[in-house]
C-alpha positions, -999 to 999 in steps of 0.1 A, spaced: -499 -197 202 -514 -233 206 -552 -235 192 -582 -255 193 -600 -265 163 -626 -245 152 -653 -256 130 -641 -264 94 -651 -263 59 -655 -299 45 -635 -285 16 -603 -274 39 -571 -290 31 -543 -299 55 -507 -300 61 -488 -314 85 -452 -306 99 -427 -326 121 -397 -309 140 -373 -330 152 -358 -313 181 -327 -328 204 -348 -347 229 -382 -346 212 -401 -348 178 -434 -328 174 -461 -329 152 -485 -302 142 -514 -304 118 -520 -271 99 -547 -256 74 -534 -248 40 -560 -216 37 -545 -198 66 -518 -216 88 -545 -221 114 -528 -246 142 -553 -273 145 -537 -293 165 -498 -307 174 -485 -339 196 -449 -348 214 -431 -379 216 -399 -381 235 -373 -399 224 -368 -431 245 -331 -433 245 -325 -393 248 -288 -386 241 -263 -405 249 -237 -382 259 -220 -399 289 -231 -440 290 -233 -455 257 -264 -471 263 -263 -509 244 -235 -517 263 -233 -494 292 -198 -479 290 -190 -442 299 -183 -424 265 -155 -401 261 -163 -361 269 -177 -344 243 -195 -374 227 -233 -370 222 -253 -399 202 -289 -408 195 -307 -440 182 -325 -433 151 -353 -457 161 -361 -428 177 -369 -407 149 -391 -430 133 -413 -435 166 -423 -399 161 -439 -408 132 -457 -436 144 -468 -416 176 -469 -381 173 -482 -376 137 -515 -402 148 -519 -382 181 -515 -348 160 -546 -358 137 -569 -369 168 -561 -335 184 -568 -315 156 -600 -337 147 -596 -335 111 -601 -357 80 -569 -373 76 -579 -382 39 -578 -339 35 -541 -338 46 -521 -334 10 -484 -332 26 -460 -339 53 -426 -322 55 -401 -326 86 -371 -305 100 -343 -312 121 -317 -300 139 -282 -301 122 -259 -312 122 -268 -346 129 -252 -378 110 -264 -411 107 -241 -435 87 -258 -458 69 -257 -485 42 -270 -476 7 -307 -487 15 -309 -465 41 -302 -487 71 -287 -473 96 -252 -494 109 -263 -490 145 -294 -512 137 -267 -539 120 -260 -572 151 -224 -564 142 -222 -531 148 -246 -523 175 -219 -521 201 -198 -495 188 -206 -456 192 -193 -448 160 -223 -468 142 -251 -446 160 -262 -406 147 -242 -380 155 -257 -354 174 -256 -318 164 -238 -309 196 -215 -337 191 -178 -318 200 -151 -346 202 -142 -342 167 -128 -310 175 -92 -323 172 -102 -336 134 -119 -296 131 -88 -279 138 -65 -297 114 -94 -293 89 -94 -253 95 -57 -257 94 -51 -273 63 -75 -255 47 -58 -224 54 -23 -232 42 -37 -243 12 -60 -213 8 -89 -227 4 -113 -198 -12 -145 -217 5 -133 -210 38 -152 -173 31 -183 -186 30 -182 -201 67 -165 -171 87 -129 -185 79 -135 -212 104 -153 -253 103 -167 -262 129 -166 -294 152 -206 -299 146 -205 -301 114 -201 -330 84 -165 -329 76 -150 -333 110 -173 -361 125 -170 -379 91 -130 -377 93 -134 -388 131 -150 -421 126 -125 -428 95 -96 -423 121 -112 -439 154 -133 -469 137 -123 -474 99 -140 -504 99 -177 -487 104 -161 -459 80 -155 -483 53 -189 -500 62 -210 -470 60 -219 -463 20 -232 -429 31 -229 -401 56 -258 -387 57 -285 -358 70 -309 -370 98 -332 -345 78 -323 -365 47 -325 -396 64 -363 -391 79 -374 -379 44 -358 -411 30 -381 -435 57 -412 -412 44 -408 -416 8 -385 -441 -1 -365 -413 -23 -327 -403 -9 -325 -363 -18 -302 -345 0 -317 -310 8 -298 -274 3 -301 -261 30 -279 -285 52 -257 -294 23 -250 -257 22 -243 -251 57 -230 -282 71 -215 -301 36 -198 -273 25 -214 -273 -7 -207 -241 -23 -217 -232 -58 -221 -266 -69 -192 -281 -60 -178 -297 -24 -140 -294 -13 -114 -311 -36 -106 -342 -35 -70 -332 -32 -78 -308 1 -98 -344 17 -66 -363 9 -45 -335 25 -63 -342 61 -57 -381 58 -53 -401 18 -78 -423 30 -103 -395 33 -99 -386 -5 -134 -401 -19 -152 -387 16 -177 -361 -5 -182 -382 -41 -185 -410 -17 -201 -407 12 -223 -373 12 -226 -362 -27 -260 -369 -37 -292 -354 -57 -300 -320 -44 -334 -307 -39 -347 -275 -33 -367 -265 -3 -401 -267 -8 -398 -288 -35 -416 -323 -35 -390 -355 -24 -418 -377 -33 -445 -394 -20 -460 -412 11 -447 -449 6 -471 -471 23 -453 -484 49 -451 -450 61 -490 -441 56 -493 -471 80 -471 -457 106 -488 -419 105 -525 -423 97 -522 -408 68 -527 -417 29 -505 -430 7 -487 -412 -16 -492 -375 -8 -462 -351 -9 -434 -351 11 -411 -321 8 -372 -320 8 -360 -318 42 -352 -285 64 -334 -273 93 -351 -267 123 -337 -231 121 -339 -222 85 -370 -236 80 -387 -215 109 -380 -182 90 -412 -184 70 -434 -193 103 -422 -164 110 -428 -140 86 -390 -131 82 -385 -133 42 -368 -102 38 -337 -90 42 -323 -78 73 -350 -101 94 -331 -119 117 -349 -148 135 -336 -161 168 -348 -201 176 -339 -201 213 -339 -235 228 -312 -254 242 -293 -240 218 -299 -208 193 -300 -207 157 -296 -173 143 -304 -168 106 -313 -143 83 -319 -134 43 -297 -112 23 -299 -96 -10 -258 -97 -15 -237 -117 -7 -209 -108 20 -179 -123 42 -188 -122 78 -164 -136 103 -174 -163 120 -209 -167 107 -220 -205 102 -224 -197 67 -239 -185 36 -258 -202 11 -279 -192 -23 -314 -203 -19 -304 -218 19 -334 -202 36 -359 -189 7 -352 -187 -31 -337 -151 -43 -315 -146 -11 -282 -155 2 -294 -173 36 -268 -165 63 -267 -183 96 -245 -182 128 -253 -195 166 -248 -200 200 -241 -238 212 -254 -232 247 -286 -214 257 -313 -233 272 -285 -262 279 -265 -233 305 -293 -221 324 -309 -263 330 -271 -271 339 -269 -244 365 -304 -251 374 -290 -291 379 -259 -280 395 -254 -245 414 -293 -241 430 -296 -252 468 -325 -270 474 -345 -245 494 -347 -227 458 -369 -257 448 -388 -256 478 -396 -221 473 -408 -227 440 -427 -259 446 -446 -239 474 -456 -212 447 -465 -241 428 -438 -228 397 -410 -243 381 -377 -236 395 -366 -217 364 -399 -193 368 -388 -189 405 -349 -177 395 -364 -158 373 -389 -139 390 -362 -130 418 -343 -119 390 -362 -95 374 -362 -75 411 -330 -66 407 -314 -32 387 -291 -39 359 -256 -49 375 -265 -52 414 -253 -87 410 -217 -74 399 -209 -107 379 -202 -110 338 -202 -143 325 -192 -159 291 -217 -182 275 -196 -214 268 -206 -238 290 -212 -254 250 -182 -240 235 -187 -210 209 -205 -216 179 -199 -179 166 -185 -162 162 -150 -178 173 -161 -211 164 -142 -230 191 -160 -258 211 -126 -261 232 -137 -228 252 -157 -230 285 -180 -211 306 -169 -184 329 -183 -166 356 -168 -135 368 -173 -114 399 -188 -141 424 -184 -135 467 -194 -152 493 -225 -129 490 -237 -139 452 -269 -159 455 -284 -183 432 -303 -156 413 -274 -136 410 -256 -161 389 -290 -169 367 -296 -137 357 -256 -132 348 -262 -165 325 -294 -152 310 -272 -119 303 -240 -136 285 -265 -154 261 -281 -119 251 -247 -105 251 -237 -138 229 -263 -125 204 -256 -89 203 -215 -98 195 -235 -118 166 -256 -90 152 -228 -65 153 -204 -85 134 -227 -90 106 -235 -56 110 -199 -47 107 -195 -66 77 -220 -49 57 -249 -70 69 -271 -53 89 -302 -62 114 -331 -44 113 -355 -71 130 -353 -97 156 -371 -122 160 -374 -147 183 -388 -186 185 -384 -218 202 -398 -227 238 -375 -198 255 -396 -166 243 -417 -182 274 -398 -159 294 -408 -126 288 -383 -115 314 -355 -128 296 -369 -114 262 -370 -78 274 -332 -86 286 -326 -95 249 -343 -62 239 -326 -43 261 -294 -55 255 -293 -55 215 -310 -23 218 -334 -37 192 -371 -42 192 -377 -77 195 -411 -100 176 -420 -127 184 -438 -158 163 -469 -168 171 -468 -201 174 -455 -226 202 -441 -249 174 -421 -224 151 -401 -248 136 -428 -275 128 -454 -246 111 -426 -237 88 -423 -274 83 -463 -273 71 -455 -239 52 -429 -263 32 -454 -291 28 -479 -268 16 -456 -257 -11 -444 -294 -21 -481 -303 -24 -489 -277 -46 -509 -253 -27 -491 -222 -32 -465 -213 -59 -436 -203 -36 -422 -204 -1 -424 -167 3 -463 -169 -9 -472 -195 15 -454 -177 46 -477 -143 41 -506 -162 40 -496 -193 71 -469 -176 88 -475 -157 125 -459 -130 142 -462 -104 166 -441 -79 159 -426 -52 189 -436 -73 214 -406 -61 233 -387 -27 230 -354 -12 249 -357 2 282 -335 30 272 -318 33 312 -315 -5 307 -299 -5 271 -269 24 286 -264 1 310 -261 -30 295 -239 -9 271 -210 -4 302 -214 -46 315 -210 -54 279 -176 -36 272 -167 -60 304 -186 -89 284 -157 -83 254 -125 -79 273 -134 -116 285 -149 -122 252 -111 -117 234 -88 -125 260 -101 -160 266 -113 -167 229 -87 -146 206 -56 -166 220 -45 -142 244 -52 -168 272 -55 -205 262 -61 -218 297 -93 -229 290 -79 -254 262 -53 -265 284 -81 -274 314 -98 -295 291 -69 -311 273 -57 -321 310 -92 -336 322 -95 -359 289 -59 -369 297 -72 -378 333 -105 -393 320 -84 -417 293 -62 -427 330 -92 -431 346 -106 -454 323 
């Protein structure tokens, strides 16, 4: 967890590691010898996500939109790094590297410097100039033709990504903004990473890292779809990967380059020390976590969870966000899948279904309002509320990969309270997670370890519901900043420090492992709700009822009326 500085060698070395999270950057300062937390620093971003008013010009965006202002990301650095090296009181001539992560994917178009279009006088009124967000879903339409095609073409890289592309990821908001604004298409010389991008402000150098290539490009052994399959979904899409994403690939943990100077002036910290390739925030939070072998499966629960995992073979799982050589650690295939909504559903319900005597309560106790649901949650036996719900509220990320599908709740009366449906949210995400595990499972993948990260292992009463219902002990990382230790774990590496990854984890990574193990009258019981949990689970997701698409389809036709 968070720690103070203790006293420190004059000869101690430091690293430090920014995670770039959907509302926030954070900064932690780490020691190379040990992965002792010395001390970390916030900064929110201060135009959040724009994901209903575009904010330069105040219109209501479409549904589905979600943007962000990259000015954003560079005001971390000039905040939170400086406030990270007062906090942890250290030397900042001792800190040898910096390495970042982010969450993917997220896009910024830019011109072939770097600059960003949204930051261009022309183009600072229109949406399609400003980053992507990762949970940016109203490309779906350009997703399902791109699933489509490749399909009837039999594309053999489908495999690798469950049989199915997502809306989130590079290919479908790149195809969007060709088809909605070719004029910023056309403008924008490159498509590329926020991870990438923040690397590129720190050291001058583009390199376009692995991992998200791998995961969200669609880079497969070397080589991106054909240029034939891009001019299949539109001809003037054709040049979209030699164009706008292909680039130098680098390794993770390797060195990107060094600390220009314009950057050692906006973190404190000196010039020309190493900055690693960029990371995702999942991925990269393996290491922090001790997970580098196989069958480790690491859980960063936040408003959205990340689920990935190394493998010694390589294997089709469907659904999965996909498989990559080298995408988490050297030597192993790094899988990945996820849920689009975790944290997200239970702060929407929070903003939306609570009364206000619920806050009352709470602010009486002198607790949050989530601590409060929570706490008359736990008081209840496993199905007294008599509700199932489906965790969509986000879409599905996996393992139907389908951001058209909504959130259900099943079961309510005029007796269900406001606990009642928390706990039955709290529920569908576990029960999200164990569909997850048991499809890799099934596929020849198995789980022997969970782990969980990210700000929601808070709850213990929600992580004993995950134990209970994957039937799986459940670690935890010690650490409060997961993602932004693995970060340091990388810079550490890129500086030199240690040889490898994998040797840098076992001596700066933290976990405590079994924290949490099934409550075997819990786990049977779990075992009957969830059988409930997948006869929703197919009906509404496997095509057997498509009313959810249809709801939506019919509120953007309103919305467009409206407008």
């Amino acid at each position: 967890m968070a720690r103070k500085p203790m006293a420190m060698d004059s000869e101690d070395t430091y690293v430090v590691g920014v995670d770039y999270g959907t509302l926030s950057g954070r900064a932690v300062v780490v020691r190379v010898s040990d992965g002792f937390e010395m001390g970390s620093a916030v900064h929110e971003y201060d135009s959040a996500v724009m994901d209903a008013v575009f904010l330069p010009t105040g219109k209501t965006l479409p549904p589905e939109w979600a943007l962000q202002d990259p000015k954003d990301y560079v005001s971390v650095l000039q905040h939170a790094v400086p406030a990270a090296i007062v906090d942890a009181g250290v030397d900042p001539s001792h800190v040898i590297g910096i390495s970042t992560d982010f969450t993917a994917c997220t896009m910024v178009p830019v011109l072939s410097d770097g600059t960003p279009l949204s930051s261009l006088e022309n183009f600072q009124d229109r949406p399609h100039a400003y980053v992507k967000l990762w949970r940016h879903h109203a490309s779906q339409p350009q997703a399902d033709r791109i699933n489509a095609v490749a399909r009837e073409r039999g594309e053999t890289w489908m495999a690798r990504y469950g049989g199915q592309i997502s809306s989130e990821w590079e290919l479908a908001k790149g195809l969007q903004i060709l088809e909605e604004d070719p004029e910023i298409y056309g403008a924008m010389d490159k498509f590329v990473e926020a991870a990438d991008w923040i690397v590129w402000q720190l050291s001058g150098t583009y390199v376009r890292n692995a991992c998200s290539a791998g995961y969200k490009g669609n880079l497969q052994d070397g080589q991106y779809p054909s240029r034939d399959y891009f001019a299949a979904l539109n001809p003037d899409f054709s040049s979209f990967a030699e164009e706008k994403i292909q680039h130098t690939i680098g390794q993770l943990g390797e060195r990107a380059g060094g600390l220009t100077a314009e950057a050692a002036t906006w973190t404190g910290l000196p010039e020309g020390i190493a900055v690693a390739v960029g990371n995702v925030d999942a991925h990269v939070t393996a290491p922090a976590a001790k997970a580098t072998a196989p069958g480790q499966m690491v859980a960063i629960m936040g408003t959205s969870t990340c689920h990935v995992m190394n493998g010694d073979s390589l294997a089709e799982v469907p659904g999965m966000c996909g498989v990559v050589d080298g995408g988490i650690l050297s030597g192993y295939f790094g899988y990945e899948a996820g849920q689009s909504g975790v944290g997200d559903i239970f702060a929407w319900y929070v903003k939306n279904q609570v009364p206000a005597s619920y806050f009352e309560e709470a602010s009486e106790q002198g607790i949050s309002i989530h601590e409060h649901l929570t706490n008359l949650a736990a008081t209840q036996q496993v199905g007294q509320h008599g509700l199932v719900a489906l965790d969509w509220h986000s879409g599905n990320r996996s393992v139907l990969v389908d951001h058209e599908l909504s959130g259900v709740i099943l079961g309510q009366t005029l007796a269900t309270s406001a606990e009642d449906g928390y706990r039955a949210l709290l529920e569908s995400t576990a029960f999200g997670t164990r569909v997850i595990i048991e499809t890799f499972r099934d596929s020849g993948v198995p789980v022997t370890e969970f782990i969980v990260a990210g700000g929601l292992l808070k709850n213990p009463f929600l992580m004993q519901v995950y134990s209970d219902i994957t039937n799986l002990p459940l670690s935890t990382i010690d650490s409060e900043q997961g993602p932004a230790l693995g970060s340091a774990i990388h810079a550490a590496v890129a500086a030199g420090a240690y040889p490898s990854v994998h040797e840098a984890s076992a001596k700066m990574g933290r976990v405590k492992v079994a924290v949490y193990k099934p409550i075997e009258a819990n786990a049977r019981a779990y075992d009957d709700i969830f059988r409930e949990y997948l006869l929703l689970h197919d009906y509404f997701g496997r095509g057997a009822n498509d009313v959810m698409k249809r709801l939506k389809a019919r509120r953007r036709e309103v919305l467009e009326d409206v407008e």
